[in-house]
Every structure is written in structure tokens, then in C-alpha cells.
N, C-alpha and C positions, 0 to 999 in steps of 0.2 A: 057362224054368227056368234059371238060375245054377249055374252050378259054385263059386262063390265060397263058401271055406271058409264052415261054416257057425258058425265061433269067431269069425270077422272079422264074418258076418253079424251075428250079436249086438249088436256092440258097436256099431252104427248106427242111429242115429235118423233117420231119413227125412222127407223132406217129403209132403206127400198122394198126389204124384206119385214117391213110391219113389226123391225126387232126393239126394242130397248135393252140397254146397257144394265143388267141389276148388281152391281156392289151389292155383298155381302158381309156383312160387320159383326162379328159377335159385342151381343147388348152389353155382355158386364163388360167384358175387356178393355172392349175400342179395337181389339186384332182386327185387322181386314184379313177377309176367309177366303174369299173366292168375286170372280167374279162368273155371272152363266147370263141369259136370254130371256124375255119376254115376248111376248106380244098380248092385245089384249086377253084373249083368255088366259094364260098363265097368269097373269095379276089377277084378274076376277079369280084365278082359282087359289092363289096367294092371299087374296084378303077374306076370302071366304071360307077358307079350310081352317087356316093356321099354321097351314105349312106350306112350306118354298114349292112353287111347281115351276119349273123352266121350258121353255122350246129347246129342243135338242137341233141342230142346225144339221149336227151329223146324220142322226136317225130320223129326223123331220117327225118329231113325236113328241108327245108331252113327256114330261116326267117328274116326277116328285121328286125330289132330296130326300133321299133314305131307304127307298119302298127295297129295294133290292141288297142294301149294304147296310141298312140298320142304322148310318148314321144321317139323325134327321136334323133338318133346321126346322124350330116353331117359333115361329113370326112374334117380336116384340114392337113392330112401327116398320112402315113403310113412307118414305120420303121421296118426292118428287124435284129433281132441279131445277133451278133459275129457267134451263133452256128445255128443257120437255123431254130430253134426249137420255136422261140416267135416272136411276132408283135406287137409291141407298136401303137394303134392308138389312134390318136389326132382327140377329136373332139369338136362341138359347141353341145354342148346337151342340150337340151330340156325339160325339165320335169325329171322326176322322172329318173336315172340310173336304178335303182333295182326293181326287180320282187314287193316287197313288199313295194312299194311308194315311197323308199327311195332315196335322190339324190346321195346315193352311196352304194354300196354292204358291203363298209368295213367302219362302223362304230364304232365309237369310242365307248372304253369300251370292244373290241373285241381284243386288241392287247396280244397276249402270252406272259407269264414272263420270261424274259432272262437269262440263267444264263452269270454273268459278272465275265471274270478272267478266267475260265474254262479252262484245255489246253484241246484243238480238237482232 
């Protein structure tokens, strides 16, 4: 059972697995860092710590950003979408964003080719 307000609960559309989508943005930059998982308790422990805690989907476990690697996110805003389905969080990050040292998940060089003009 969740502590997470149950006003916040509401406005959440969840995935089958009670996930949301959390976007992570560094506050000064604007970089986008990562993206990881929710459900309610991780938020509830996200607005109440000041730091990131995700559902690991792999390990089916909480976990904080940082506890083990040192590099943490501390929460500047957390932002909810139009559709219920995503969380933009802003933070001061610390070290590396990404599993693999990197200060962001989405590095350059990784962007897909557009088609331009196309009709949809």
C-alpha cells in the first residue's frame, strides 16, 4: 500500500503493470538524463525524500538513483502530463545519469533518421 497522496494518485494513468513513464531532466541544463519507472510508491518516495527512487522492472525492487554508484539525482519539480501517463523530473544530478558512466542515456550519434515531407 502507498502513501502517495491520494489527489496525486488520481491524476495517474498507469500502465498494466501500475508503471509510469518518469523523464529525467537536469534542472540547470534542460539535458534530458534518463528515462526509469514509477509506480505509486516510488513517487511518494520521490516527493518525500528528494531523491529519485524508481521500480526496477528487472530486479522488481525499489531503488534510489545513487545509493550504490554515488551518482544521485535531488529532485528540483516534479511534473505531471496532460495524459496521466508521464513525469517529467527535474533534477541536480550528480555524476554519471546512465548505467554505463555516461552523463546521459541519450547520446549523441543515437538519434534516428527522419523522414522529412512524409504525409502521416
Amino acid at each position: 500500500m502507498s502513501s502517495l497522496d491520494p489527489t496525486i494518485a488520481a491524476r495517474l494513468t498507469r500502465d498494466p503493470s501500475g508503471l509510469v513513464a518518469a523523464i529525467v531532466q537536469d534542472d540547470a541544463s534542460g539535458d534530458v538524463l534518463m528515462l526509469g519507472w514509477m509506480d505509486d510508491e516510488a513517487l511518494h518516495r520521490t516527493l518525500t525524500s528528494g531523491r529519485v527512487t524508481f521500480w526496477s522492472r528487472s530486479r522488481r525492487e525499489y531503488w534510489r538513483k545513487g545509493d550504490t554508484s554515488g551518482h544521485t539525482q535531488h529532485v528540483r519539480s516534479v511534473a505531471i502530463d496532460c495524459d496521466g501517463d508521464a513525469l517529467l523530473v527535474r533534477v541536480e544530478q550528480v555524476g554519471a545519469a546512465c548505467h554505463t558512466g555516461e552523463r546521459t542515456c541519450f547520446l549523441s550519434g543515437g538519434e534516428l533518421p527522419a523522414v522529412v515531407g512524409s504525409a502521416a
